[in-house]
C-alpha positions in Angstrom: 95.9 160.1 105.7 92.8 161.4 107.1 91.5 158.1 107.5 94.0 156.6 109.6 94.4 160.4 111.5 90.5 160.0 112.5 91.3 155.9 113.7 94.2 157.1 115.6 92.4 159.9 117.4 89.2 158.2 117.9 90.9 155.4 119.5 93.2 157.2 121.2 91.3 159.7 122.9 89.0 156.6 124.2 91.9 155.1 125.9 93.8 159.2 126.8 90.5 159.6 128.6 90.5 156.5 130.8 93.8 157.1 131.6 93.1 160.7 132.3 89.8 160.2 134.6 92.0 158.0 136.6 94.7 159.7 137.0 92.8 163.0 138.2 90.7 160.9 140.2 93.3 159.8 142.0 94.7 163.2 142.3 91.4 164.5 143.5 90.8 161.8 146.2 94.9 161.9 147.5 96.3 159.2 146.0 98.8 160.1 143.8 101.0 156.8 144.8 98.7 155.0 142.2 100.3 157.2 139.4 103.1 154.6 139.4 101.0 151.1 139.0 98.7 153.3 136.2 101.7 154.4 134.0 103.0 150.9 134.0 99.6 149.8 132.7 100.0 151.8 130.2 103.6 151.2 129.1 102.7 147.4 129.1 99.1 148.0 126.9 101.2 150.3 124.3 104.4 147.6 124.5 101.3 144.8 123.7 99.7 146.2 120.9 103.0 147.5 118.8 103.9 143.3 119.4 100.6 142.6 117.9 100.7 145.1 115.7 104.4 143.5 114.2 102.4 140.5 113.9 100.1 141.2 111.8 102.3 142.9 109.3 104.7 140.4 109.4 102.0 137.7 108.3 100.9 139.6 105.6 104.2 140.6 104.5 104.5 136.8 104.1 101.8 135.6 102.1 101.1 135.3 98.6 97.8 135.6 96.2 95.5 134.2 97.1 96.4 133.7 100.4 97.3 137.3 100.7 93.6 138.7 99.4 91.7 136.2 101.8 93.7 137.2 104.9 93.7 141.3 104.1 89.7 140.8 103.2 89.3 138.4 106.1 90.9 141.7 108.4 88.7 144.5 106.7 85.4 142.4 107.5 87.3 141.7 111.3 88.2 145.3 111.6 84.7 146.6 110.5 83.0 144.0 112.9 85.0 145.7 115.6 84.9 149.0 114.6 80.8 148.8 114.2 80.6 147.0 117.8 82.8 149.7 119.5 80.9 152.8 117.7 77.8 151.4 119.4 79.4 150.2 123.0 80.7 153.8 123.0 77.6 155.3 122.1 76.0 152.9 125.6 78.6 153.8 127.3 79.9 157.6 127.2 77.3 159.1 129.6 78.5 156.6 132.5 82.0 155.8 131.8 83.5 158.0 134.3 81.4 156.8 136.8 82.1 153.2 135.9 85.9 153.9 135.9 86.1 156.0 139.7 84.4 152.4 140.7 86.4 150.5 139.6 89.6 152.9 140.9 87.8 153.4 144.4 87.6 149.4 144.4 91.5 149.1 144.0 92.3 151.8 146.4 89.9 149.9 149.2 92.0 146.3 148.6 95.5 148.5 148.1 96.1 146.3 145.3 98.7 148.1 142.4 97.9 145.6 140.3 94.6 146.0 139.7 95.6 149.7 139.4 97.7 148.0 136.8 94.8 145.9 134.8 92.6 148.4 134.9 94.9 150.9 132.7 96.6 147.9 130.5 93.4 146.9 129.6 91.9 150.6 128.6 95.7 150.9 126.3 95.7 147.1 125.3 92.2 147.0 124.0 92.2 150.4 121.9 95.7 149.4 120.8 94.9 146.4 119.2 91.5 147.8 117.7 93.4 150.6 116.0 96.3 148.2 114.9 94.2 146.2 112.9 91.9 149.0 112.1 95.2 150.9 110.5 95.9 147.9 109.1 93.0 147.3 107.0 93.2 151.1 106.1 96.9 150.8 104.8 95.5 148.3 102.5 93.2 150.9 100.4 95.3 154.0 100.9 97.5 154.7 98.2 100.4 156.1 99.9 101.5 153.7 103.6 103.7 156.9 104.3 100.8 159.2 104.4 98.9 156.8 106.4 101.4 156.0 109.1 102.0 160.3 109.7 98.0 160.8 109.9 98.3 157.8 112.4 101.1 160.1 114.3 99.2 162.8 114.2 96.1 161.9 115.4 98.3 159.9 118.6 99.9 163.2 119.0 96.5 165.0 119.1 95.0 161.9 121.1 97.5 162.8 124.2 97.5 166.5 123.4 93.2 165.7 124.7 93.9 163.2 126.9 96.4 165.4 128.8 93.4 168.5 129.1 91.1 166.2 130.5 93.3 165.3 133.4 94.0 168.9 133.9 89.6 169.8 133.6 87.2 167.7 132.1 84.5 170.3 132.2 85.0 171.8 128.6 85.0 168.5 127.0 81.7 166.9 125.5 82.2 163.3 125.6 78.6 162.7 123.8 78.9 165.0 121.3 82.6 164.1 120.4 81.8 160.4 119.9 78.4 161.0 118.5 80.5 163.1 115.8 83.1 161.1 115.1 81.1 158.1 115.3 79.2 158.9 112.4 82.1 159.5 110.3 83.7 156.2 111.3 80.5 154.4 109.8 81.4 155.9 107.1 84.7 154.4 106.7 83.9 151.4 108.2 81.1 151.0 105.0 84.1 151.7 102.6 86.4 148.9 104.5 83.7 146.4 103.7 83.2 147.4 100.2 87.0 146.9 99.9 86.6 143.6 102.2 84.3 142.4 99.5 86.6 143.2 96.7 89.5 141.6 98.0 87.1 138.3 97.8 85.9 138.8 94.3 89.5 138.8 93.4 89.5 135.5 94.2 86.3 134.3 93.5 85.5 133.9 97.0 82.2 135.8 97.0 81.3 136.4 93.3 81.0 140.0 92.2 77.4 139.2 90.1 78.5 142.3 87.6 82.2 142.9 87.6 81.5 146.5 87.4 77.8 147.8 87.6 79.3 151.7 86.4 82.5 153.0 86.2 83.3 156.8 86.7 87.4 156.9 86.6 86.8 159.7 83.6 85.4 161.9 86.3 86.7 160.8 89.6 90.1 158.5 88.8 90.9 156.3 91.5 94.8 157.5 91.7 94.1 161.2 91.5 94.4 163.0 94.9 90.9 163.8 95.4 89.7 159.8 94.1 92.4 158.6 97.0 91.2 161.0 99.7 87.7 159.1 98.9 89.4 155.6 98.6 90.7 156.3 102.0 88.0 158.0 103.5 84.4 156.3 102.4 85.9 153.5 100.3 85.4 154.8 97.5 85.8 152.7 94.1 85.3 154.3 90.8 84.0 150.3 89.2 82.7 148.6 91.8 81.0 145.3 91.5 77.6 144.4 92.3 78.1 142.6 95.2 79.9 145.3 97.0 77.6 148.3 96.2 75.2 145.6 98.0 77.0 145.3 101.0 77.8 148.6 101.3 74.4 150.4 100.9 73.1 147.2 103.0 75.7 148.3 105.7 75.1 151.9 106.1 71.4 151.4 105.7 71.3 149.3 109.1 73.9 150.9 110.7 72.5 154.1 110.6 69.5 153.2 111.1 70.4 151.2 114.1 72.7 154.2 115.4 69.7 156.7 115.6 67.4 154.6 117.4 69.2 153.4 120.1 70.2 157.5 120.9 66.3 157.9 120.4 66.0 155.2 123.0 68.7 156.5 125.4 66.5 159.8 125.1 63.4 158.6 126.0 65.0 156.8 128.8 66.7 159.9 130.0 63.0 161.6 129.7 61.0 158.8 131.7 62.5 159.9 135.3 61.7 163.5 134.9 57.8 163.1 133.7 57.6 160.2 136.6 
């Protein structure tokens, strides 16, 4: 549940605060007739990705073992591929988006064209839509309990809009960079535990071999189907026998993530730094 709640906000905060810095930009600049073409971008992206989002779970509904293993392992390794790349185009991009946006606004408003008024918010909706569909997806698949899932997924919509919806009204309170930098973190995290789970779904069927079927096992302590043992399945992957080859990938993953994650901020630092000391 609070695995699919942190998608659903993450994601949906990214594309409540597109919609948000347009819409008070166009408050602030007097033109409030592009409300119209921006809400019907939205409708259009949110329309899109529930379509794409019925796809997906209609396919997988309709396979069988093995098929069924190689497609769900073949969408945690997809969703942790786009999970990873939008952590760090986020962490690039959260100082400048609001700039970038008002540009592209300002350039619509100069041509009077409602449809790019149109594209610009169906692609902020469409794109985040379609990330967290296949993101919830893959999370449904190591969550014990779909229900519990799909309400956290609510929930963290609701609280996604609830955001969204301040930052029209004042975005001076809210800290882009340390929000993402927090949650981004976190969503390593879990996107560690969806490849671990990526990799077992392909020693199940001997696609990638485990090595050692299970290098410990620790269900006398931490049982897999106890509360706790599912709030860590869902969470940070967790698996109380894992095999070898997916202790490897996931030590391997959050080794160079991290890694990777600190240095570029240390690198967006120093180029922060280099104007003032010129």
């Amino acid at each position: 549940m609070f695995g699919s709640f942190l998608i659903t906000v993450r994601e949906g905060i990214e594309a409540a605060l597109v919609i948000g810095i347009i819409l008070a930009y166009l408050t602030r600049t007097g033109n409030r007739f592009g409300f119209k073409p921006v809400w019907i971008g939205t409708a259009l992206g949110v329309l899109a990705s529930l379509a794409a989002g019925v796809i997906v779970y209609l396919v997988a509904g309709g396979l069988t073992s093995p098929a069924e293993e190689i497609f769900e392992g073949s969408a945690m390794l997809l969703a942790v591929g786009m999970l990873t790349w939008m952590i760090f185009w986020m962490r690039k991009q959260s100082v400048n988006i609001k700039k970038h946006l008002q540009t592209q606004v300002q350039s619509a408003l100069s041509g009077r064209s409602s449809l790019a008024l149109v594209l610009i918010a169906f692609l902020a909706v469409v794109r985040e839509g379609i990330e967290t569909v296949l993101f919830l997806f893959a999370a449904t698949r190591t969550a014990e309990s779909p229900l519990a899932s799909t309400i956290g997924g609510f929930l963290g919509l609701i609280t996604a809009v609830i955001i969204g919806y301040a930052v029209y009204k004042s975005t001076s309170w809210f800290n882009m960079r340390q929000f993402f930098n927090a949650t981004s973190i976190i969503l390593i995290l879990f996107a560690a535990g969806l490849l671990a789970h990526g990799i077992h779904e392909f020693n199940e069927v001997g696609v990638i071999p485990s090595v050692i079927d299970h290098v410990w096992d620790v269900n006398n302590l931490i049982p897999e189907k106890a509360t706790f043992g599912r709030f860590l399945t869902a969470l940070l992957g967790y698996n109380a026998n894992p095999s070898l080859t997916e202790i490897i990938a996931y030590a391997a993953y959050m080794a160079a993530t991290l890694s990777a994650y600190f240095n570029l901020g240390n690198i967006g630092r120093q180029a922060r730094l280099e104007p003032q000391r010129g």
